[in-house]
MARKOL-986331 format. One record per residue (C-alpha): x, y, z; residue in three letters. Coordinates in steps of 0.1 Angstrom, whole numbers, plus 5000, padded with zeros to 4 digits. Each point is the difference from the previous one (the first is absolute). Example, Ala and Ser with C-alpha at 12.3 -4.5 7.8 and 13.67 -1.06 7.14 Angstrom:
<recs>
512349555078ALA 501450344993SER 
</recs>
This chain:
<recs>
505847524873UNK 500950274974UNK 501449774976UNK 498050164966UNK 499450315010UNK 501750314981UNK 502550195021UNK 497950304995UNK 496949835020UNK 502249905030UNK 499750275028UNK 502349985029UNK 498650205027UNK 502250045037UNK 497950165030UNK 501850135031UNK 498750105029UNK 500550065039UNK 501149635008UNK 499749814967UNK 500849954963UNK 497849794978UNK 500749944961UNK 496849914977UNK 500549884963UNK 497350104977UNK 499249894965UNK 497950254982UNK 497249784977UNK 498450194972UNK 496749825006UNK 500249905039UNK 501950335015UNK 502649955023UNK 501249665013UNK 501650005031UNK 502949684996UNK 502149995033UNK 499550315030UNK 502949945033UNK 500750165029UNK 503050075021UNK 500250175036UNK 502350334996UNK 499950305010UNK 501450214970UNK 499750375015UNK 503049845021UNK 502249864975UNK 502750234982UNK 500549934961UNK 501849715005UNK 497949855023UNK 497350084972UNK 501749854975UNK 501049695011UNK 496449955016UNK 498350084967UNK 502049724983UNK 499249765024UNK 496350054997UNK 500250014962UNK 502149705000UNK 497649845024UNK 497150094981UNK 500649984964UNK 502849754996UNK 497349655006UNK 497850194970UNK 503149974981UNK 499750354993UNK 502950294992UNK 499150315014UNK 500950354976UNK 497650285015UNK 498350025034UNK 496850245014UNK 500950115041UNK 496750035017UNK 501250295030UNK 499250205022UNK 501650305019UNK 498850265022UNK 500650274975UNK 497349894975UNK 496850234992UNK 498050104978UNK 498850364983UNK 497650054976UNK 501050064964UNK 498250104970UNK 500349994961UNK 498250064970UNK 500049964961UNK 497950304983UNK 498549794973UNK 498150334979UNK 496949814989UNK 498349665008UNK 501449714996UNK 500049665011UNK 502450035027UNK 502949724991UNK 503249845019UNK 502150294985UNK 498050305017UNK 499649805031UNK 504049954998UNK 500350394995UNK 497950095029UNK 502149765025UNK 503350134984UNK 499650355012UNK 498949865034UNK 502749845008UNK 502250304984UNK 499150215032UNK 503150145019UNK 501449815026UNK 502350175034UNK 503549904997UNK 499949765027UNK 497049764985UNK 499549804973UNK 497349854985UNK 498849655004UNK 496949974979UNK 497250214987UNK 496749845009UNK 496850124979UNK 497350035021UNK 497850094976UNK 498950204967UNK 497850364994UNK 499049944963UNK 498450374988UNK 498449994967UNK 497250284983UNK 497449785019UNK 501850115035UNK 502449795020UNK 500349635016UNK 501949875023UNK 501249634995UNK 502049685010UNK 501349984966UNK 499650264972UNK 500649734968UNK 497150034979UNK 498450285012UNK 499350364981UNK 502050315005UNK 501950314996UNK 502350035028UNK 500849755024UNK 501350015034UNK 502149755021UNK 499849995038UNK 502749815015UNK 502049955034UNK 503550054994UNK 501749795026UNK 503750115011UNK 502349895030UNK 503750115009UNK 502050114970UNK 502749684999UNK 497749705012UNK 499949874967UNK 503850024994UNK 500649815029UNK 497849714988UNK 501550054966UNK 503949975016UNK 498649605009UNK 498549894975UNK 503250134977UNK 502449845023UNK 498049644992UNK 500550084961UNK 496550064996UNK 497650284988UNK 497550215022UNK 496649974977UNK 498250205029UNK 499650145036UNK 496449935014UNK 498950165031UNK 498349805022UNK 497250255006UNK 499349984966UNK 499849615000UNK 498249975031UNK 497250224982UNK 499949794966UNK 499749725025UNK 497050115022UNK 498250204979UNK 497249774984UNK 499549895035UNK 498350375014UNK 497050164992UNK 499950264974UNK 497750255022UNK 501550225028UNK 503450015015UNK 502449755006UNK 503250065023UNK 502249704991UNK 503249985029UNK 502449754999UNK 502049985032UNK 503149814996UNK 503749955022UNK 501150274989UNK 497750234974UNK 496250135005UNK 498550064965UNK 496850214998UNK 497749964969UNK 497350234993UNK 497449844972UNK 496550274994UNK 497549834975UNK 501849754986UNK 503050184994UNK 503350045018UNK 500650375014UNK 503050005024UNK 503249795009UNK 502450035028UNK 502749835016UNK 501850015033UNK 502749875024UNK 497649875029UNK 499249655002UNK 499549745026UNK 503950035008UNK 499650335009UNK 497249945027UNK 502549715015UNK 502750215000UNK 497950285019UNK 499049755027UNK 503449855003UNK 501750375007UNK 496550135022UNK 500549675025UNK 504049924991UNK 499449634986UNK 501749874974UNK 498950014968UNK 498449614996UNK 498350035031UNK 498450324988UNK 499149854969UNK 498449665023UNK 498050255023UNK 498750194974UNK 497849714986UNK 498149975033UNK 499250355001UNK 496750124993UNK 500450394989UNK 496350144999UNK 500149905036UNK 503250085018UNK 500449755032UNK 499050195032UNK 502950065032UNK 497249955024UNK 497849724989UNK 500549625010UNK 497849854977UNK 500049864967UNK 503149924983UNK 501850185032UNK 499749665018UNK 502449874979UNK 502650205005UNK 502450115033UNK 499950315007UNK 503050104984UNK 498749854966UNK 496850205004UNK 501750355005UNK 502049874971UNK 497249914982UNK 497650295010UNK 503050214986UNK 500649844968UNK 496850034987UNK 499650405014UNK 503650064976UNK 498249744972UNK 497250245001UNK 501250304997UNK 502949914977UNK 496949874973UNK 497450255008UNK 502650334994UNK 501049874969UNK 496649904981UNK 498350315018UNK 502750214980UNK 499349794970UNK 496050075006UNK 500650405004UNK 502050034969UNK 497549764974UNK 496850165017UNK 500850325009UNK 503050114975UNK 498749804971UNK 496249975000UNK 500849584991UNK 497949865028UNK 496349984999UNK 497649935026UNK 499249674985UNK 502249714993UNK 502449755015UNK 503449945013UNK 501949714984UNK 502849895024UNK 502649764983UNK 503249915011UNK 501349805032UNK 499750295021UNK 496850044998UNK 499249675016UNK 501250185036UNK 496850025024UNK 498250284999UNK 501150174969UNK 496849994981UNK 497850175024UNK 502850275007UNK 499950074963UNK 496550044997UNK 500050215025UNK 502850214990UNK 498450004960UNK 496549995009UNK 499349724977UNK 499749655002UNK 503249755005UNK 500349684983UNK 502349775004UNK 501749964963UNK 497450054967UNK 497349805025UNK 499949704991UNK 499349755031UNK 502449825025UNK 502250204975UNK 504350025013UNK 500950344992UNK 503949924993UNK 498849684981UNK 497250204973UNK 503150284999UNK 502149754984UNK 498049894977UNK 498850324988UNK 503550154998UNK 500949674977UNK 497050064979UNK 500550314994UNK 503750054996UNK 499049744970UNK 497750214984UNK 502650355004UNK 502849754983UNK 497849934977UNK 498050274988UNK 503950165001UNK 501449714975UNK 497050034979UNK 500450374997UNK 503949944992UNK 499349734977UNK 497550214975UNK 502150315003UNK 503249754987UNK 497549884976UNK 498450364987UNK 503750155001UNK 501849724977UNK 496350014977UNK 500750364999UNK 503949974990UNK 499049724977UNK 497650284982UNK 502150244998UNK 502749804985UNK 497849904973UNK 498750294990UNK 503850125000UNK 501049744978UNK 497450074975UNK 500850364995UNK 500850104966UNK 504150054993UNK 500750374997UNK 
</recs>
């Protein structure tokens, strides 16, 4: 229950996705971090619904979820996700003049003007993700997870400045209004999904995090330690169903049903009659034999696209490292070895862990780490409410105590 807990430590935090919506509600603890009270979820499919349909399925999940904690909600966090979303390096930078010990309000500074940077008319920004610090003092210059404490005279954020189609926010905004409560922020899932796996990967080489979902592929690029790239796009598993369905003119659930006995790193032979040929007619194995030939394909021109641009236009793949595949899609047959092949680096099946169910780790990561966005986000507005009304309360002292003239 949440019965004692401050308003201000109760997070309320909706995730949407291809074919679900799940609500978590989170009390922030001073002393043990977040507390996760209730988490449901609801089969939906909320790309498909128009605002109405949005709002009146939001309610029923909040209803659902927060009415047995005898809770009211005021503010929400929207965990989405939307094939406009990626990511551009940004940079900022507070010229200090001599050294000092670098504090919160110089590490503040730096951020600021990162996420000042110019935007084109038709994005917005999201967030502004540090990934980390160039602290240059007379003794030279270091590079850092976190600049507090340290010496300088000029310091230096690098960040990832994550955008997505100018609007997208709005439209979240428009439902949450229309329930009488307040947007307190817009979390990309991206974003989460990387909070959420993070401390799970080694720090050394490259990691190529893809999350493969009904209807978005996410690509994360993390290089020692540190996240480097983000991208988003409309291509999911409904996208290779929907290619088989028009290729052999089935219907879309019987696409869907064949594509789960496919094996795509080894499309069925026309002319064989063993193996898994046997247990098919003849017309299912041409069906078959062409299913997984348009499965293929479909996968292998996409992610070979995806390979040319992060290896060849950006220099972000190395010849070392690991694949990360997440996501219900990547549980079709087949798709790791295709990957690796395509990448030229080893495919796991999510962060590695054994007997491991790639759709089942993806939601708990995403959970975890939308928790820790909301929160760090609270936290952040909390202490700027705090150091703003301080402020006022300063000034209005020092007013009061002036002199009469």
């Amino acid at each position: 229950m949440t019965a004692g807990v401050a308003p201000q430590r109760v997070l309320i935090i909706v995730l949407t996705s291809g074919r679900r919506l799940s609500v978590t509600v989170v009390a922030i603890d001073p002393q043990r971090g977040e507390e996760p009270r209730r988490h449901k979820e609801f089969p939906l499919r909320w790309a498909e619904l128009d605002h109405a349909g949005r709002v009146a399925a939001l309610r029923q999940a909040l209803e659902a979820t927060c009415q047995p904690l005898g809770l009211i909600p005021h503010s929400l966090f929207i965990a989405c996700t939307d094939p406009s979303l990626a990511a551009t390096p940004v940079s900022g930078w507070a010229a200090i003049g001599e050294d000092i010990v670098i504090s919160e309000h110089e590490r503040d500074y730096a951020l600021a003007r990162a996420r000042a940077h110019a935007t084109a008319d038709d994005r917005e920004v999201l967030d502004v993700l540090p990934t980390h610090w160039t602290v240059r003092s007379r003794a030279g210059q270091e590079d850092c997870d976190d600049p507090l404490g340290k010496y300088g005279d000029h310091l230096t954020c690098h960040a990832l400045r994550i955008t997505a189609r100018r609007g997208l926010a709005e439209e979240y905004r428009r439902v949450v209004e229309d329930l009488g409560l307040h947007l307190e922020g817009l979390i990309p899932q991206p974003v989460a999904l990387y909070r959420g796996v993070a401390s799970r990967l080694p720090k050394t080489n490259t990691q190529l995090i893809i999350d493969i979902g009904a209807r978005h592929t996410t690509l994360l690029v993390r290089r020692r330690g540190r996240l480097a790239h983000l991208e988003t796009h409309a291509f999911g598993g409904d996208t290779i169903s929907e290619r088989i369905a028009s290729a052999l003119g089935i219907d879309p659930q019987h696409a869907e049903d064949l594509k789960h006995t496919l094996d795509i790193a080894q499309p069925i032979a026309t002319d064989s009659s063993e193996g898994q040929l046997t247990l098919f007619s003849e017309l299912q194995q041409r069906q078959a034999a062409q299913a997984a030939r348009v499965a293929q394909e479909c996968v292998a021109a996409f992610f070979r696209e995806r390979a040319r641009y992060l290896r060849d236009e950006r220099d972000l793949l190395s010849q070392r490292g690991q694949i990360h595949l997440f996501g219900r899609g990547a549980a079709l047959r087949g798709l790791a070895p295709l990957l690796s092949d395509i990448f030229r680096l080893e495919a796991l099946i999510g962060s590695g862990s054994k007997h491991a169910d790639p759709g089942s780790e993806l939601d708990g990561l995403l959970v975890a780490g939308v928790i820790r966005c909301a929160a760090d986000r609270r936290i952040a507005h909390l202490e700027a409410a705090s150091y703003t009304l301080r402020g006022l309360a300063q000034r209005m002292i020092a007013w009061l105590r002036e002199p009469l003239r």
